[in-house]
N, C-alpha and C positions, 0 to 999 in steps of 0.2 A: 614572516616566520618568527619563532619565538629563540631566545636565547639559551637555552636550555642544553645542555651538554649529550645528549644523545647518541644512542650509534645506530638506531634504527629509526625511531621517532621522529617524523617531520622529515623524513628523509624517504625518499622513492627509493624498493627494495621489488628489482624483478619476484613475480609469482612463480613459486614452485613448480605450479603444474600451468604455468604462460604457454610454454611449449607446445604442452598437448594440445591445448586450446583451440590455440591458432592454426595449426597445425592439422587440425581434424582427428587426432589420434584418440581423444579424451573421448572416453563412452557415454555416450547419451542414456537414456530408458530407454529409445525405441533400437539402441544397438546391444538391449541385454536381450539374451539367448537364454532361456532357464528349458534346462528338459522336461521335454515331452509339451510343453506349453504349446497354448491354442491361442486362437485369434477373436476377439470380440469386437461387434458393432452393434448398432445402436438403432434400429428403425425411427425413423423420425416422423411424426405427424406433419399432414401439409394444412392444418387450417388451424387458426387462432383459437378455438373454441370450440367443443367435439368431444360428443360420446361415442362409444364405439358400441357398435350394437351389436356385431358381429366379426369373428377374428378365426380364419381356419392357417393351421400351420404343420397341417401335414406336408404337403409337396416341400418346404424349408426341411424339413426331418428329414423326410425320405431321402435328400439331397446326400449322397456320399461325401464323407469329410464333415458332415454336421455334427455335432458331440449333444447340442443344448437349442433348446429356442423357449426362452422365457416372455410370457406374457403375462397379464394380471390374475389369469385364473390360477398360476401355479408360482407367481413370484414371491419369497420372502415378504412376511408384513414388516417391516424393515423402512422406516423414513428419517428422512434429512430435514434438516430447515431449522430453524427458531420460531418459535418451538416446532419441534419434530410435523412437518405435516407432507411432506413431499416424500409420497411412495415413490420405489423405485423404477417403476414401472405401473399405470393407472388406467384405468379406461373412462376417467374424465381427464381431459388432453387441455391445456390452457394454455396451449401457444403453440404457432407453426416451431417443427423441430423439438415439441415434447417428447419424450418417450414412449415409443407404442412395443415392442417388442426388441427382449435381447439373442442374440445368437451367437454362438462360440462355434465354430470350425477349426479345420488344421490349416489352413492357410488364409488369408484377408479375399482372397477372388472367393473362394468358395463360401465367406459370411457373406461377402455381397452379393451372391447367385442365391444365396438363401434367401436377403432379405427380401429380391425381387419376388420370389415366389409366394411371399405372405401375404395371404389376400384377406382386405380390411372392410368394412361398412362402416362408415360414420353418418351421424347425426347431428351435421354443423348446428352449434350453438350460436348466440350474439353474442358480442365480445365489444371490448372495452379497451382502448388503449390510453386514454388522458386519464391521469390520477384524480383530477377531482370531479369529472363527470363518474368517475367509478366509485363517489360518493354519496352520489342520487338516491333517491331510495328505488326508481325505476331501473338501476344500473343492472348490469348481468351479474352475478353472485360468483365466484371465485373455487370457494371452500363455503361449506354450512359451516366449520368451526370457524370460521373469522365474518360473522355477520358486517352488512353493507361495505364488504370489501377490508374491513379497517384490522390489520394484525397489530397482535398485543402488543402492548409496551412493555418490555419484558428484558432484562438481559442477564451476562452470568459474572457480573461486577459485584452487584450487590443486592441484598433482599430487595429492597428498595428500587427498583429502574429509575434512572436518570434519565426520562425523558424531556423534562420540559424544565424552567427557570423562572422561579416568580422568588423577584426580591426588592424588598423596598417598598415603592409608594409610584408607582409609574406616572397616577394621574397628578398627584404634586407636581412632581419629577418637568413633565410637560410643562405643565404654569409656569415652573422657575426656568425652564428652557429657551433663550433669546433666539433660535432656530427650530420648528420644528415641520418636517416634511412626513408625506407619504407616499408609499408607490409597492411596485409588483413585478418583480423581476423573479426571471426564469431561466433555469440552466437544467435542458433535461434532454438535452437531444443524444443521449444514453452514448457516449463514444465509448471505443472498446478499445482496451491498454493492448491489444493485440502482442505479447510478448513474442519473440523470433520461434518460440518451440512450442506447439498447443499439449495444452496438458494430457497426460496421460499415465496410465496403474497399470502393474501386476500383482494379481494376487493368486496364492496359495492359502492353501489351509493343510496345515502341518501338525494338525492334530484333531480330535473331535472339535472341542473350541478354538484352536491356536492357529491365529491366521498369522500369513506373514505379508504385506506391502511391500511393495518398490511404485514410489512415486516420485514426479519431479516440482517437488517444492520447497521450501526452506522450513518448515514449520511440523517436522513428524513427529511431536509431542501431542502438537494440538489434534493432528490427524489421526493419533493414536485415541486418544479421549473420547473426540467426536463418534469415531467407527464403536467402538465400545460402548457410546450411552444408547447408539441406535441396534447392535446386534447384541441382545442379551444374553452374558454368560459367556460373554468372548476374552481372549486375551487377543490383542492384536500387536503384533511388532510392524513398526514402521521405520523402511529405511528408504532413507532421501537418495535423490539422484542427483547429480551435477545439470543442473537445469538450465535451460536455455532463455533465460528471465523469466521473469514472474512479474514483475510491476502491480504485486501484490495481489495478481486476481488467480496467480495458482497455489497461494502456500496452502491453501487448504481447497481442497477439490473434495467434499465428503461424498456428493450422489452422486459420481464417476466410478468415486471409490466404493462405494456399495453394491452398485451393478457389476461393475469385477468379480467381486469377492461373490455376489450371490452366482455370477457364470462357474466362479472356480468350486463352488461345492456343491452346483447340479455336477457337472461335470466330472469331478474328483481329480482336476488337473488344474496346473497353472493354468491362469488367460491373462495375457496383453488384451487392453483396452485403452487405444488411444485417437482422439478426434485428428479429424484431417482439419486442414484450414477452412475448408465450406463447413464443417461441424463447428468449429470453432468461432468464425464470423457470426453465425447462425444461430445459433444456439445453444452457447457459453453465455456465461455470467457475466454483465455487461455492469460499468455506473451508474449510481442510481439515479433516478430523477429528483430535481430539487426544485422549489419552488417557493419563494420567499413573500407572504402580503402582510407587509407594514409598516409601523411610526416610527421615525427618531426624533431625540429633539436630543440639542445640542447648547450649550450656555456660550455666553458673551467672547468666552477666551478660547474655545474649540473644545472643552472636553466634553464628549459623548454623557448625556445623563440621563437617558431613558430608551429601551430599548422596548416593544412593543408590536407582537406578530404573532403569525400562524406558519409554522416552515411544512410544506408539503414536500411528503417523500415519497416516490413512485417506487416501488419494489417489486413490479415484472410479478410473475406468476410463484414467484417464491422466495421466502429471505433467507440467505444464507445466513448472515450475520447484521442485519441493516442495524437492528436493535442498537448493537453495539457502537456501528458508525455514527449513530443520532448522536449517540452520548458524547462518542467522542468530538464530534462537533459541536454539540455546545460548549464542552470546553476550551476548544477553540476558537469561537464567538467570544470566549470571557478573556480571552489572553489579546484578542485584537481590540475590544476594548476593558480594557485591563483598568480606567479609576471608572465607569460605570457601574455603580450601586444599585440601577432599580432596572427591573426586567419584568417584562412578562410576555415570556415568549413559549410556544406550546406545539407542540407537530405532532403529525397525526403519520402513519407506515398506512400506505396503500396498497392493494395487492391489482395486478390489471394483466393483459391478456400478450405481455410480452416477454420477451430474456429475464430470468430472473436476476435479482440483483446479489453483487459480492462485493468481498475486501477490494477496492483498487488503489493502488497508491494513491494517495490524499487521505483515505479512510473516514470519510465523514467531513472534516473540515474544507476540501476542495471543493465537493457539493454547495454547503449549505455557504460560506465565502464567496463562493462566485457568486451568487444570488445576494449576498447579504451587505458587501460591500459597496455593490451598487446602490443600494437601498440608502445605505448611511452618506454616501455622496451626493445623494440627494440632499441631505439637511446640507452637506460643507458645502454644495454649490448655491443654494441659497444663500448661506452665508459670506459666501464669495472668496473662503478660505482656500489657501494652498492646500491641497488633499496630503502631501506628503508629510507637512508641518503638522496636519492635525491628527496623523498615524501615529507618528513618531511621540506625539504628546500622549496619545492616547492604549500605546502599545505598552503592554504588564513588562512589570519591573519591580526589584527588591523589595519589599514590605508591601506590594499590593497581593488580595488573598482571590481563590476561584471555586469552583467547585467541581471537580474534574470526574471523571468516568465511576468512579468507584462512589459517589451521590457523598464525596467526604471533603469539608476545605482542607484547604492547602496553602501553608505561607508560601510564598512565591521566595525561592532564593536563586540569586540571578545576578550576571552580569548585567548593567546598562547599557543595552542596542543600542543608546544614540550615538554612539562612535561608529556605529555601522551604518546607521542612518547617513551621516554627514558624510562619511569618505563615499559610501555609494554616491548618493546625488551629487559632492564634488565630480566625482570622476566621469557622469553620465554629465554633467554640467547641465545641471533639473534648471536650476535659478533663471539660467537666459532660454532654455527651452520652454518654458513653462510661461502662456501667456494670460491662463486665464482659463473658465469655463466654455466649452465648444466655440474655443478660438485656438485656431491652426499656429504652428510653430514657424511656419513657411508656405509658401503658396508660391508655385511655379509662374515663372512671368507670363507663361499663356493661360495662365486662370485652369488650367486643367487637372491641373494634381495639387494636393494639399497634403500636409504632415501634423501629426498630431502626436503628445506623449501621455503617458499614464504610467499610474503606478498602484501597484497592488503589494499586501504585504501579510505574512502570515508566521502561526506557531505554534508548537504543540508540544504536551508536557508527556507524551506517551512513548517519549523517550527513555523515560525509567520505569517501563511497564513489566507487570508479570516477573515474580522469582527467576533466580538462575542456578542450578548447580553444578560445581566443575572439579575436577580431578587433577591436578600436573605429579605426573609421576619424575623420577629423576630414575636413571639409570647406570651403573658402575663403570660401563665402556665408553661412557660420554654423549650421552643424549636425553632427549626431554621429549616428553607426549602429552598433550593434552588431550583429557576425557572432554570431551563437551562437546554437546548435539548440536552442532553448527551447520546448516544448508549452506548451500553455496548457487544463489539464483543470479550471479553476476556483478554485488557489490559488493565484493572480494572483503566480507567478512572473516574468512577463515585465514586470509593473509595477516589481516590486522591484527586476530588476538596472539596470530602466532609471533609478528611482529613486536608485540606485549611483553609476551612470555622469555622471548629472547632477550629483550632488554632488562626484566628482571632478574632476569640467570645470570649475564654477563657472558651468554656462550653465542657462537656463530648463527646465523640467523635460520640455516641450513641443520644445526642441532636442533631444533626442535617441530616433532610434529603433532599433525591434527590428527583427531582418527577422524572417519568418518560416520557421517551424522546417522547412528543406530540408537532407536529408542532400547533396545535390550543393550546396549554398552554403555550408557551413559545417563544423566541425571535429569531432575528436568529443566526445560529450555523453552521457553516458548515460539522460540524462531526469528525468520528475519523478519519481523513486523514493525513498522511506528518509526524508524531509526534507531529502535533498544539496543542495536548491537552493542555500541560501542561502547555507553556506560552499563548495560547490564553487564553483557557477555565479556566486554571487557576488564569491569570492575569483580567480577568473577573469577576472569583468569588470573587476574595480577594478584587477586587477595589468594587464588592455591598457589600460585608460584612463591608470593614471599613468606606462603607456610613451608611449602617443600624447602626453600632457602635457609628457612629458620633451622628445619632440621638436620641438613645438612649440615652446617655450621655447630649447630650444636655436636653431633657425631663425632666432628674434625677437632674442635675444641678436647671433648675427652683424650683423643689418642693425641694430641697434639700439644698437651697440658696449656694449653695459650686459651685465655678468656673468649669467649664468644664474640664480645662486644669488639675484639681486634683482630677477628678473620673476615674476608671476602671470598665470592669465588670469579674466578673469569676465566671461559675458553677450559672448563669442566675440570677446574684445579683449584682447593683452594688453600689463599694464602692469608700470612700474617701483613696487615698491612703497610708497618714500619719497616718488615724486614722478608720483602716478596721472595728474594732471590735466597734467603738462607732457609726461610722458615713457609714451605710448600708440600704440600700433599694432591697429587690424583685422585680425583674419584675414586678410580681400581680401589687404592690403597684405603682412602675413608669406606666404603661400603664394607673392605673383608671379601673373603671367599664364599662366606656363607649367611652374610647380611640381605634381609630385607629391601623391596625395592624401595624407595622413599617418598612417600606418597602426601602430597600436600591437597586441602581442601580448601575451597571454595564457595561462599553462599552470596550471593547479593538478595534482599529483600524489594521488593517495587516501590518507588519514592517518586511522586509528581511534583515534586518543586520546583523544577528547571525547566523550563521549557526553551524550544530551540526558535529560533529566528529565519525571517527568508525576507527581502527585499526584493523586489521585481521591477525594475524601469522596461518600458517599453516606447519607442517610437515607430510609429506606424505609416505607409505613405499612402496614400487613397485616390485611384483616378475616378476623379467627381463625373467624367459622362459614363465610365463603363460600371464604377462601383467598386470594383475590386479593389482588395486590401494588403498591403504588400507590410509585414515586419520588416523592417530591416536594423533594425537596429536593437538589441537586448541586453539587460546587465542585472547581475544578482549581485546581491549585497547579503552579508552573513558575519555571524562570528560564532567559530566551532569551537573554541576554548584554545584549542592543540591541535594544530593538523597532524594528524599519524602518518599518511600520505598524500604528497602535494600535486601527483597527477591522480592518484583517483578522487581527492574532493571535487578537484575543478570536474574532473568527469561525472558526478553525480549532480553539480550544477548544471552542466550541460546537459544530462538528463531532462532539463526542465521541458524539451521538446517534446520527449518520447512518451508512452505509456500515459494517453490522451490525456497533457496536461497541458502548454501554454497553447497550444494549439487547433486545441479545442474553442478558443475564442475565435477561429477562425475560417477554419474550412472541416475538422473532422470531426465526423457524427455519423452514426449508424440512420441511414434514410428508411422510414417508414412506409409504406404503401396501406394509409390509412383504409382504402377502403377494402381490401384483403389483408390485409392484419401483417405482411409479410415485410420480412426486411430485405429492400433492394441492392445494397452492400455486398454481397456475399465474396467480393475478390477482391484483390488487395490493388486494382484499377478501378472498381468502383470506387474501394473505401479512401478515400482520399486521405494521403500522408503525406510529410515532407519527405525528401530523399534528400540524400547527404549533398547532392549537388543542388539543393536549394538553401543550405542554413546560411542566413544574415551572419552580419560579426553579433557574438557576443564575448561579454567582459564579465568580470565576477569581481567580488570583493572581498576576500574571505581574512577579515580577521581573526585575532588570535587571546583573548581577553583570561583566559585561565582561569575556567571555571574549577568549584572547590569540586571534582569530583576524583577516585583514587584513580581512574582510568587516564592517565597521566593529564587531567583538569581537560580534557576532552568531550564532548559530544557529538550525537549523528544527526545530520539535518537532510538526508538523501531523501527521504521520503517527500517530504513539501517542498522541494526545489520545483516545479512547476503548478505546486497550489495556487499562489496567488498571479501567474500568468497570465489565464483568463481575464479575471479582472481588468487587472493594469490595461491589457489591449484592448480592453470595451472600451475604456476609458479614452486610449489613446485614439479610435478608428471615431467615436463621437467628437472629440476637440479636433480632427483634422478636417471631420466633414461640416463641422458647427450645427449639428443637429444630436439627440442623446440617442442612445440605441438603449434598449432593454433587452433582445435576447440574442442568443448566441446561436449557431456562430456568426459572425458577420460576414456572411455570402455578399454575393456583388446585388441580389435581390432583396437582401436584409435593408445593407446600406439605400440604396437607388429609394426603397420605399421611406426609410426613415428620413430622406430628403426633400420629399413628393411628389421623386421623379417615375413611381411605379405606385400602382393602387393597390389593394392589399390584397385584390384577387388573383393580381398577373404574376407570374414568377418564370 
């Protein structure tokens, strides 16, 4: 913890609405009641690939309590995607669980007696489920607008898309390289961040164009924007719901939220539209596939100096935003190797015949890392380098530059991670666990079980992404609001800035509140994405509070003839500072009877120069006859600048489990039934996850370095606390068994074959 005088800051402060929470009381979307509102579902396709030749939906109408039954002959031209190409409803179907027809009734049994009653023809198509077989020129076609499967490179950063990295002199680069490897590693077995609450809309339309949303995500800016560029001549207000997580694959749900909104204005009434957990396993927006073929080469002393590939990205039957992900994972590539000058590295967005792909926490860098790091350990194991030593050497820091999302460099301004580096692997004690390339840390005296560690490491400068606008009003009777469009998906973001604001006031921590997050009440936000909270939405709050402060002060000064520069306020009084007790005014009293409320503003503009940090140790124990692979042992290493709160960081660390992230190296994946196109997953016994009565010890490191930022030198690093888990545990399940593994997860059939104890047909 830091030295720093604080009365909130760095200090654990119970959540306002903890109570409700816990409690059950706090209203969810699927506990909001809006009059007169209807129920909507979703008919789903049962084959990968499928025209609809024919579609009758009389007996679903005739059904009493039906309001609506939308199909393609009468749906809104109205599409989602990047760029725009997924109608809301189609009758070309490219994947089990697409959308074939929508229905609104007055209660959920009677949409689903409806849906039964709609009788379909199809015309199974071939389909396609591997990203680069769906590059073939024989492949099955997708869309006619994205010939041989392949969607644009395109994003809404800059004219320019940041897809790809060519810098320097690669094939020098090589020559001067005293290391160089190649290989092909693959992380694509699509897991799904399954958040506790599947997503789900209400929408109204409250005027000829004026729709209003109720959604459960952190981001109703961006969902405002999105629903807007797809329904022309709309105004749409979007208001967030207290969500039951997101793990970033709900903050923007737009073709949920279109099919809503097209039931609510066949209709002329609200519709609730929200998947069940079989919709949601099934046919939500899953991870995207990655898939990494290439060179590294490496010099004499470990620094990385030539980077050389093709990253394949599988994006399911439609991109929400993969565009975006790429980019931002290349710049995540350039922060992990941070003195690497020469690249040529190029990826190609795939379209194929399953879950489309979306935002999931990691956003881009978790993907294309998992695949990429193994790649580069290929050159440090030839080298026969400690992988940690040449992380740590090779991880961005002060005066090195990148080129991040928006296609623009960036001097890197930064703390030095190596302090983080060395207190993590002291306290995991790397030095004597670490023996070497696929050589085990221990070996059971019966030759049966073996241990192995790894390490994986990551960071991302989308921590200061996207503008922020904010409001802090001050009021006469002694309290404080902050205007600012803040979700609330679980990492008690709206604690924090309130926690801010408090500490800028000098008032009770209970003085001041949030509103809630309404695109019509407040500025713009882009949401909980990237880790932004803390220094956008923070550095936002603090810059309106110490304007409302200023004015305040100034007010008090006039009536108080005492200079500005010698008042404060504390606990919504304020005083002279040499002389509290003679020389004090009230609010009441500074406002007047008929004074203005005092309204301070706030802007942060987006700045990539910081980027955050994540260290990942992992020791893994492996029984060499059955294969199975047991974690037991975990530890993150980090440094946030300022801890704000010291039980939710560690709890965003421990995050690193949840929302398919270290765990993914290991047992969870969405199972395919290659040769029906379908996913055999569909319940939460199929889908395999840890339960809390399985989690290993883990340890965290969370320094404290103070960063220059005004958000009391603070950063967010929530988001990548399980990015670099996968890795580390490939790492650690190959050195236990002394054989390398290349893809994930490491099933007991993965390892058994990587050893030559199974052939590559038997599973």
């Amino acid at each position: 913890m830091s030295d720093n005088n604080y009365k909130f800051i760095g200090k654990h402060v119970v959540r306002t609405d903890g109570r409700e929470v816990i409690s059950g009381r706090r209203p969810f979307i699927d506990d909001l009641q809006i009059s007169n509102m209807l129920y909507g579902r979703v008919l789903a396709c049962p084959h990968p690939h499928a025209m609809i030749t024919d579609i009758d939906t009389s007996q679903a109408e005739a059904l009493p309590g039906v309001r609506a039954v939308i199909t393609y002959k009468n749906a809104p031209d109205w599409k989602s995607g990047l760029p725009k190409h997924r109608k809301i409803v189609d009758n070309h179907l490219r994947m089990v669980g697409d959308s074939v027809a929508l229905v609104a009734a007055d209660s959920l049994q009677i949409a689903n007696e409806a849906m039964a009653l709609i009788k379909v023809e199809y015309e199974q198509l071939p389909f396609v489920l591997d990203c680069e077989e769906a590059l073939k020129p024989d492949a099955p076609q997708l869309y006619e607008e994205f010939p041989g499967n392949v969607i644009p490179k395109i994003t809404t950063f800059s004219r320019e898309p940041f897809n790809e990295i060519h810098l320097g002199n690669v094939e020098e680069a090589f020559e001067e390289s005293k290391y160089v490897a190649e290989g092909y590693f693959r992380y694509d077995m699509l897991p799904h961040p399954l958040p506790p609450e599947s997503p789900g809309v209400i929408a109204e339309w409250t005027g000829k164009n004026a729709i209003k949303l109720y959604y459960n995500g952190g981001c109703p800016h961006l969902m405002k924007i999105d629903l807007e560029d797809s329904i022309p001549g709309s105004t749409v207000r979007v208001i967030g719901c207290h969500a039951g997580g997101s793990y970033g694959s709900k903050q923007k749900i737009p073709h949920l939220a279109l099919q809503c909104v097209a039931l609510a204005k066949v209709t002329g009434r609200p519709v609730k539209l929200m998947m069940d957990r079989t919709d949601h396993l099934l046919s939500f927006e899953l991870r995207e596939g990655s898939r990494m073929r290439g060179k590294i080469g490496i010099t004499e002393d470990g620094i990385i100096n030539a980077v050389q590939g093709m990253w394949y990205i599988d994006s399911g039957m439609s991109s929400t935003y993969a565009q975006a992900m790429t980019a931002v994972g290349l710049g995540e590539a350039q922060a992990f190797c941070g003195k690497c000058k020469n690249w040529d590295l190029d990826t190609v967005l795939v379209a194929t015949n399953h879950s489309s792909q979306a935002p999931i926490r990691g956003f881009g860098g978790q993907e294309l890392k998992s695949a990429m790091i193994p790649l580069v350990c290929t050159a440090i194991r030839k080298a026969n380098m400690d992988p940690l030593e040449v992380f740590k050497k090779n991880f961005v820091r002060e005066g090195d530059r990148y080129i991040w999302r928006d296609n623009k460099w960036w001097d890197v301004r930064s703390v030095d991670f190596t302090p983080a580096f060395d207190a993590t692997a002291e306290a995991f004690d790397w030095k004597n666990k670490w023996k070497g390339w696929e050589t085990p840390s221990w070996v059971s005296p019966d030759g049966k079980c073996a241990r192995g560690v790894g390490v994986g490491v990551h960071g991302n400068a989308d921590i200061g992404e996207d503008p922020t606008e904010g409001i802090v009003k001050l009021h006469p009777f002694g309290s404080v609001t902050v205007e600012m469009c803040i979700g609330e998906t679980g990492g008690n973001q709206r604690h924090a800035v309130q926690k801010m604001v408090a500490e800028v006031m000098n008032v009770p921590f209970e003085g001041v509140q949030v509103v809630d997050p309404d695109t019509h009440g407040t500025g713009y936000d882009a949401g909980m994405i990237g880790s932004r909270g803390t220094i956008t939405m923070g550095t936002c709050a603090v810059r309106a509070a110490r304007d409302a402060k200023r004015k305040l002060l100034q007010r008090a000064s006039e009536l108080m003839n005492i200079d500005v520069e010698e008042l404060d306020t504390e606990n919504f009084t304020v005083f002279q500072k040499r002389n509290k007790e003679k020389n004090s005014m009230p609010w009441l009293e500074v406002f007047g009877t008929v004074e203005k409320t005092i309204i301070g503003l706030g802007v942060y503009e987006q700045n990539f120069d910081k980027p955050n940090f994540m260290l990942y140790l992992a020791e893994v124990e492996v029984n060499l006859e059955t294969g199975e692979a047991k974690l037991i042992h975990a530890m993150a290493g980090t440094d946030v600048g300022q801890i704000i709160d010291p039980v939710n960081v560690r709890m965003q660390a421990e995050g690193s489990f949840g929302a398919a992230g270290a765990d993914t190296a290991l047992f969870e994946e969405m199972v395919m039934d290659q040769k029906l196109g379908r996913f055999m997953t569909s319940n939460m016994i199929d889908y395999k996850w840890r339960t809390f009565n399985e989690f290993p010890p883990f340890d965290s490191v969370i320094l404290e370095g103070q960063f220059n930022t005004e958000s009391f030198h603070a950063l967010g690093f929530g988001e990548i606390t399980g990015s670099p888990g996968p890795s580390a545990i490939l790492m650690a399940v190959s050195n236990a068994i002394g054989h390398e593994i290349k893809e994930y997860p490491c099933t007991p059939d993965v390892v058994l074959r990587a050893m030559g104890k199974l052939k590559k047909e038997e599973k």
